[in-house]
DRENROLUM-482133 format. One record per residue (C-alpha): residue number from 1; x, y, z. Coordinates in steps of 0.05 Angstrom, whole numbers. Example, Ala and Ser with C-alpha at 12.3 -4.5 7.8 and 13.67 -1.06 7.14 Angstrom:
panu|u|v|w
1|246|-90|156;
2|273|-21|143;
END
This chain:
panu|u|v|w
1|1409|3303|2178;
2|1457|3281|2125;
3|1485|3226|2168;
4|1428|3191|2192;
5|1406|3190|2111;
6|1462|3155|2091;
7|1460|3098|2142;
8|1386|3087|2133;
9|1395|3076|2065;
10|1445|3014|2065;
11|1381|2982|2105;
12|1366|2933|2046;
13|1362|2860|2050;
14|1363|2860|1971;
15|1345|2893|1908;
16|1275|2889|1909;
17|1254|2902|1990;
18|1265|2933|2058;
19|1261|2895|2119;
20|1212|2947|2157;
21|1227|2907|2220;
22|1298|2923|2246;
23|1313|2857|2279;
24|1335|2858|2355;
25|1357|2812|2413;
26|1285|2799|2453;
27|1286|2758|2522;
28|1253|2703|2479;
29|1317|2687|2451;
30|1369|2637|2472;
31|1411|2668|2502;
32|1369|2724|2526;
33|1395|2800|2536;
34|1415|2805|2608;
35|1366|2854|2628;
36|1313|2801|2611;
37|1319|2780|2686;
38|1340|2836|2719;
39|1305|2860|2790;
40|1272|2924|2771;
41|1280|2945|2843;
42|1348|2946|2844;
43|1371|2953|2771;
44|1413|3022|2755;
45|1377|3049|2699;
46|1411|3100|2652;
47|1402|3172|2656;
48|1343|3188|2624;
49|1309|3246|2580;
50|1230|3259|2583;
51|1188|3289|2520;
52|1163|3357|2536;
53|1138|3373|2466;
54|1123|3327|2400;
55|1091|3343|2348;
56|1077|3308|2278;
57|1097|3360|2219;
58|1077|3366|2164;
59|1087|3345|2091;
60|1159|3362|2068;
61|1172|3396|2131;
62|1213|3340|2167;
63|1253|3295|2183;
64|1284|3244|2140;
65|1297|3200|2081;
66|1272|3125|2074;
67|1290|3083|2020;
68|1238|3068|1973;
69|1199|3128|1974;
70|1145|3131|1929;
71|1128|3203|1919;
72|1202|3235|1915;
73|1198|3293|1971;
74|1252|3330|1999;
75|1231|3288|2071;
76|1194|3234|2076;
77|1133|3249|2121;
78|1067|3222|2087;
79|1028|3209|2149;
80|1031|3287|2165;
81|1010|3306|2093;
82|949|3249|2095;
83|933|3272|2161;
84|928|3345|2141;
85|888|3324|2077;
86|843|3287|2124;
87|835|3353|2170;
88|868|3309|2233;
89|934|3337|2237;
90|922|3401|2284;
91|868|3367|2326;
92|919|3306|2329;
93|981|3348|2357;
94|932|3388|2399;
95|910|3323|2441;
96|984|3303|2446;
97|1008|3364|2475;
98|945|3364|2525;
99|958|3297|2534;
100|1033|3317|2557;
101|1018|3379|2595;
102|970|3335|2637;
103|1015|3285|2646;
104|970|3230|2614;
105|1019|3216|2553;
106|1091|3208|2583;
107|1148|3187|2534;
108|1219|3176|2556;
109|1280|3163|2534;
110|1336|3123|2576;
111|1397|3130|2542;
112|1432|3066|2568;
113|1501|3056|2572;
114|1519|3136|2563;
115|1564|3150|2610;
116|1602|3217|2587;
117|1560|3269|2562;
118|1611|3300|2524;
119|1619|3226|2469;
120|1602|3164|2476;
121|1563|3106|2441;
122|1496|3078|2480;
123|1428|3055|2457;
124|1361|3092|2456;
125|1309|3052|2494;
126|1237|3075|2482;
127|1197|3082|2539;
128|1120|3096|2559;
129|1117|3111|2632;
130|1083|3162|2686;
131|1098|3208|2735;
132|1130|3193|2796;
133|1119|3236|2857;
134|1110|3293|2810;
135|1054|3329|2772;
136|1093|3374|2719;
137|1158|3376|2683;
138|1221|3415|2713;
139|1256|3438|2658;
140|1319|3439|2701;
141|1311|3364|2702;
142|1301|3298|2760;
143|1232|3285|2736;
144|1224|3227|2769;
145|1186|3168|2723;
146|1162|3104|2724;
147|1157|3054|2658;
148|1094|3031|2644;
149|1097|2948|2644;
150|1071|2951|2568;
151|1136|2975|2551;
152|1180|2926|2580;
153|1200|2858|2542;
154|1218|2823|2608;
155|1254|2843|2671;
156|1276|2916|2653;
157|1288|2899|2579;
158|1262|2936|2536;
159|1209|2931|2483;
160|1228|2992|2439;
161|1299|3001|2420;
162|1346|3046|2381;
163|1409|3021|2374;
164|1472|3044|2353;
165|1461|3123|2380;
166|1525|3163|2383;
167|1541|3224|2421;
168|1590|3267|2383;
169|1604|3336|2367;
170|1542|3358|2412;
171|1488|3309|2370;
172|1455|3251|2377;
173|1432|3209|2329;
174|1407|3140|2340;
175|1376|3075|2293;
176|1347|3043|2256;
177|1305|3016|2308;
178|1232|3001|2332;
179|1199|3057|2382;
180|1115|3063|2393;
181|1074|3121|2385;
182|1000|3129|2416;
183|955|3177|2379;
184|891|3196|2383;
185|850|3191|2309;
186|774|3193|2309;
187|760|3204|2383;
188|809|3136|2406;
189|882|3131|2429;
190|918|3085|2373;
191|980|3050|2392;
192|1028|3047|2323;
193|1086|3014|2313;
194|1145|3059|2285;
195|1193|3014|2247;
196|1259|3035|2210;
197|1248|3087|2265;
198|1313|3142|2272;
199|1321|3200|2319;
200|1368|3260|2319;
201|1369|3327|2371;
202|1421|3361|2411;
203|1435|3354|2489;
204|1424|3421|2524;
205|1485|3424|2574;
206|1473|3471|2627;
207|1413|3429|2633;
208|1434|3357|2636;
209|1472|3321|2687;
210|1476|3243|2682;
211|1452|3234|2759;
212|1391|3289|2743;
213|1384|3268|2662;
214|1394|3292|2589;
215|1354|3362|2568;
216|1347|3353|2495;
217|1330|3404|2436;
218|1318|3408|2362;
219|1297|3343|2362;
220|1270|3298|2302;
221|1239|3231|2290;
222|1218|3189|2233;
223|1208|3123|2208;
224|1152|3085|2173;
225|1089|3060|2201;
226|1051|2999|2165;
227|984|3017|2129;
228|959|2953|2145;
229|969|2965|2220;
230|932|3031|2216;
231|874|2999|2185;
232|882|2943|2243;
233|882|2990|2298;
234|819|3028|2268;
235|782|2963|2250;
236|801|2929|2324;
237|766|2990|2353;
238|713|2992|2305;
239|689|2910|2324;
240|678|2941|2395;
241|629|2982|2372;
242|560|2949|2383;
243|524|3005|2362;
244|546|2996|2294;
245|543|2918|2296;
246|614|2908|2319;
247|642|2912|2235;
248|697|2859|2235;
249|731|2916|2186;
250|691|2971|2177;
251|746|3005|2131;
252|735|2960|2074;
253|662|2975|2065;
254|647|3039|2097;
255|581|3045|2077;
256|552|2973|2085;
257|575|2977|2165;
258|552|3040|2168;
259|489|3029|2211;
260|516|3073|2274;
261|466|3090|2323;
262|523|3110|2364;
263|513|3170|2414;
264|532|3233|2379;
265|607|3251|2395;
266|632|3183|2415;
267|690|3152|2388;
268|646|3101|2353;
269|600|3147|2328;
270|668|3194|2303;
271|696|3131|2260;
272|625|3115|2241;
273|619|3181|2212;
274|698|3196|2174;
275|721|3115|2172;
276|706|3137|2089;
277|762|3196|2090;
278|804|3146|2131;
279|805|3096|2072;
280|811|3150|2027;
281|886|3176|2050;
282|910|3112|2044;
283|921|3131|1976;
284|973|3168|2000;
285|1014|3115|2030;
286|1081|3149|2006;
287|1134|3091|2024;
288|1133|3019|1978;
289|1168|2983|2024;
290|1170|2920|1967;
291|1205|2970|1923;
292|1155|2951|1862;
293|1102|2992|1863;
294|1143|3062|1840;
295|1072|3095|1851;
296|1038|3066|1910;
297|1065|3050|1980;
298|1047|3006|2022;
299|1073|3050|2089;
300|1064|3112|2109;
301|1136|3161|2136;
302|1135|3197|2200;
303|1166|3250|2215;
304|1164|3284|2285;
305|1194|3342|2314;
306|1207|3335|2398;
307|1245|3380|2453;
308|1258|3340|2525;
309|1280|3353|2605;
310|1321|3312|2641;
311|1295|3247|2677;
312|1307|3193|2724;
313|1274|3131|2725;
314|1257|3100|2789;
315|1230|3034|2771;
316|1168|3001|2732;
317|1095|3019|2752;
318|1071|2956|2786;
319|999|2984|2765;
END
């Protein structure tokens, strides 16, 4: 997606770095967005979209261009290449589509402020949520949702946005922006922070309606995700693990916290046992987000490939 190359690229605060933190508006702020105190049992949320497939491809397979790359490939998607390396991808996109098809791992998309489906200019909120009063996807669309509190700044803001998404010409593209992704990687459910994160796909018309929601196809996501924060996530886990001594960062000596009389199978016991190959495709960190280091990155890409039904929100799960 030519288009979405060429605005990602002016995303430089200088010569020698990216800012992999798109900065936006949070309720924090003085003055705060206005959905920062709205009721979220009366607020008129925008028609929505719901993930029905994702799945993280593979090296040089898709989806973008990031500045800084440190390898050179046609698309920037070192995660998927490291992950494959590793021997994680398949098992990785198999748990996310059981996770969807059993309604466990719900991602939606409320494209607020669309209010044409032929053009228009909107954001891209970012949403983890569950099902509401049903139990599996219509592809026809109304699949009623409800956002999970973790995904919400305040009021019905929320804390995962893509800004600046067009509708034109039958596409939409969207960012740079911030979105989250939860993955499971040795046996527990990682929450990762996608930053510099851009989307493209196309609507499906005969299956969208702005009262039911937006069917989307061919879609495509990508961005960059902070090595350190992998290692973070894995370590954070790892230090609940008493039955390897609770390792304040078992990643940085693999073998020395390596006492693991974990029960066979657990996730403690599955980190105790490949935390060495997780170090090991860092190497492969493919994005130098300092640009100095014309060899080794600091970040890994993304890239993601997604199809979606149409969906309504009805409000934020009070549980």
């Amino acid at each position: 997606n030519n288009t979405n190359n060429t605005n990602n690229t002016n995303n430089t605060n200088n010569t020698n770095n990216i800012d992999p933190v798109p900065s936006q508006p949070k309720c924090s702020d003085t003055p705060a967005p206005e959905r920062c105190t709205a009721d979220p049992d009366t607020f008129e949320w925008g028609t929505a979209s719901v993930i029905t497939s994702f799945v993280i491809a593979g090296d040089d397979e898709c989806c973008f261009k990031f500045p800084y790359d440190a390898i050179g490939d046609p698309f920037d998607n070192g995660l998927g290449g490291a992950l494959s390396l590793a021997g994680q991808l398949d098992s990785i996109n198999d748990t996310i589509a059981e996770s969807i098809a059993s309604g466990s791992l719900v991602l939606v998309l409320e494209h607020a402020g669309l209010d044409n489906l032929q053009a228009g200019e909107f954001s891209i909120n970012f949403f983890l949520a569950k099902y509401d009063g049903i139990t599996e996807i219509d592809a026809a669309g109304n699949n009623t949702v409800k956002i999970d509190p973790a995904s919400i700044d305040d009021g019905t803001y929320p804390a995962a946005i893509l800004p600046g998404a067009t509708l034109a010409g039958n596409k939409i593209a969207a960012g740079p922006g911030n979105i989250f992704l939860e993955i499971d990687l040795l046996g527990t459910t990682l929450r990762l922070n996608i930053r510099e994160a851009l989307i493209a796909a196309t609507p499906v018309p005969a299956r969208s309606d702005l009262e039911t929601g937006v069917a989307l196809t061919n879609g495509k996501i990508g961005g960059i995700i902070m090595l350190e924060e992998i290692y973070d996530a894995v370590n954070n886990f790892a230090s609940t693990c008493e039955c390897m001594g609770s390792p304040a960062k078992i990643l940085d000596d693999c073998e020395g916290n390596k006492i693991n009389t974990c029960t066979a199978g657990s996730s403690c016991a599955t980190i105790a046992d490949n935390c060495g190959a997780v170090s090991f495709v860092g190497i492969f960190a493919d994005i130098d987000t300092t640009g100095k280091n014309p060899t080794q990155g600091d970040a890994f890409s993304i890239g993601a490939t997604f199809e979606a039904s149409g969906a309504v929100i009805t409000g934020i799960d009070a549980e």
